[in-house]
LUMBA-685742 format. One record per residue (C-alpha): y, z, x; residue number from 1. Coordinates in Angstrom, 1 decimal. Layout:
residues N
{atom {Y; Z; X}; NUM}
...
END
This chain:
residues 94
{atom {0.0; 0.0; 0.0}; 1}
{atom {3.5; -1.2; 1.1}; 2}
{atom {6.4; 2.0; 2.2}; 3}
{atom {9.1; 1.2; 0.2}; 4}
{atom {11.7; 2.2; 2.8}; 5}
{atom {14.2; -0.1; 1.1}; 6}
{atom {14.3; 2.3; -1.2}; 7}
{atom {16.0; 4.3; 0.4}; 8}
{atom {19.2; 1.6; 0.9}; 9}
{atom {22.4; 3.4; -0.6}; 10}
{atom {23.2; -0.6; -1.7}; 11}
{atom {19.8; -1.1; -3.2}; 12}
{atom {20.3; -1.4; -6.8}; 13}
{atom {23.4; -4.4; -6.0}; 14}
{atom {21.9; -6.0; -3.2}; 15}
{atom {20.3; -9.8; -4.0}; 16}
{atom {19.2; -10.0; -0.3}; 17}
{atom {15.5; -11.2; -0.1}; 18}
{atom {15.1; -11.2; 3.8}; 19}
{atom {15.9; -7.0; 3.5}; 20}
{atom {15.3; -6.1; 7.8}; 21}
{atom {13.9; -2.5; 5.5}; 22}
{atom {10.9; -4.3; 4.3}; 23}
{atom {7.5; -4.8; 6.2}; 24}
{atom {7.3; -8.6; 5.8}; 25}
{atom {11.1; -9.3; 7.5}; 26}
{atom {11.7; -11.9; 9.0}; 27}
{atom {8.8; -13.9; 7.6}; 28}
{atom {10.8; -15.0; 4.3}; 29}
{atom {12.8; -17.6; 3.6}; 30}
{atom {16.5; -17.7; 2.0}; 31}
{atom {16.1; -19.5; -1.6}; 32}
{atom {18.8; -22.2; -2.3}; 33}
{atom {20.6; -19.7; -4.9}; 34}
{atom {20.6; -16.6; -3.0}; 35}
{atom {24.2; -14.5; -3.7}; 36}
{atom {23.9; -12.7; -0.1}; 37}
{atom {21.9; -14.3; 3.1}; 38}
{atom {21.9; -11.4; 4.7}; 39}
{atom {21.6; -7.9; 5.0}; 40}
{atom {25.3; -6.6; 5.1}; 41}
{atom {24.4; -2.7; 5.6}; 42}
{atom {25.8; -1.2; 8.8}; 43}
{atom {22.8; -1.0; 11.6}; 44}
{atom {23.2; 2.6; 12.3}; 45}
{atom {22.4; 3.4; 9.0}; 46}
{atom {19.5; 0.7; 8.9}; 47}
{atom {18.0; 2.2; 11.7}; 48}
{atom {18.3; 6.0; 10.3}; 49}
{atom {16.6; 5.3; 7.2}; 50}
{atom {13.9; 3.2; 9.3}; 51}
{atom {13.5; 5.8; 12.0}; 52}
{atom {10.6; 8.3; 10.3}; 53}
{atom {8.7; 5.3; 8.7}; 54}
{atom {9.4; 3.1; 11.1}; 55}
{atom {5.5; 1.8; 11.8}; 56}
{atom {4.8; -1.3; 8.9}; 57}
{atom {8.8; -2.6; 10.5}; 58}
{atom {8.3; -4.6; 13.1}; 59}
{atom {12.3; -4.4; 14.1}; 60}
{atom {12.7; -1.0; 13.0}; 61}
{atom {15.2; -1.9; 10.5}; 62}
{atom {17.3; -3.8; 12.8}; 63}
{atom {17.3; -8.0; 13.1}; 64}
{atom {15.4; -9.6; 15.7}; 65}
{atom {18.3; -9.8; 17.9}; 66}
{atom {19.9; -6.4; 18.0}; 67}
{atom {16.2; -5.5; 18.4}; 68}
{atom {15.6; -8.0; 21.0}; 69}
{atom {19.2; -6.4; 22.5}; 70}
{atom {18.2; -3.2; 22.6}; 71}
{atom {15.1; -3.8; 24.3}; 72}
{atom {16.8; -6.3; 26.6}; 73}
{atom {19.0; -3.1; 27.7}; 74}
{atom {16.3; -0.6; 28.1}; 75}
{atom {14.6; -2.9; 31.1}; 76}
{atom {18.4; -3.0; 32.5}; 77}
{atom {18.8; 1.0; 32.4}; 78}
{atom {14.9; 1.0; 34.1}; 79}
{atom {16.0; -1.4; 36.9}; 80}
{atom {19.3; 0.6; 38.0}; 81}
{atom {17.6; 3.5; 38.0}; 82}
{atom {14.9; 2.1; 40.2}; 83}
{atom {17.3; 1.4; 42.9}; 84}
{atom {20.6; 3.5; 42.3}; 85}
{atom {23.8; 1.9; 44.5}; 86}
{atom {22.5; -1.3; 44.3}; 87}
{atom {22.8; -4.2; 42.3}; 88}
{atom {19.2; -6.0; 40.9}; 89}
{atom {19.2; -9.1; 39.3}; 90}
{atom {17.5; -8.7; 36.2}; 91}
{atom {16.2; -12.5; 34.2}; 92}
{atom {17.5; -12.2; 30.8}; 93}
{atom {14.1; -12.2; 28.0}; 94}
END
């Protein structure tokens, strides 16, 4: 059975946004030709909050694939400096 974290979206009952980054099948679906909102407008601080304790059927967490991606991207920069503090390391973007 699906965790309806969505639920738990203060702009759940007006939101018409079918790609919801709170639901366990984001990013899979598609936009439909008629859709009022694209996408998810709520602030990712507070996505991420309400995704944090039920956070294993979301792949992202609650964020989008890029400020997921980000946020990962960062972590591997914060591992590398302090690997060799003083110094500069290239680090290849994902």
């Amino acid at each position: 059975m699906e965790n309806k974290i969505y639920l738990h979206c203060p702009r759940f009952i007006n939101c018409s946004v079918n790609n919801c980054p709170l639901t366990s099948g984001y990013p899979k679906w598609k936009h439909l030709a008629g859709d009022l909102q694209r996408t998810c407008i709520l602030n990712k601080v507070v996505r991420k909050r309400i995704a944090k304790g039920n956070s294993k059927n979301l792949k992202y967490i609650g964020l989008t694939p890029s400020e997921f991606n980000a946020i990962n991207y960062w972590k591997t920069v914060e591992k590398s400096v302090e690997k060799s503090p003083g110094q500069i390391v290239p680090v290849k973007a994902p």
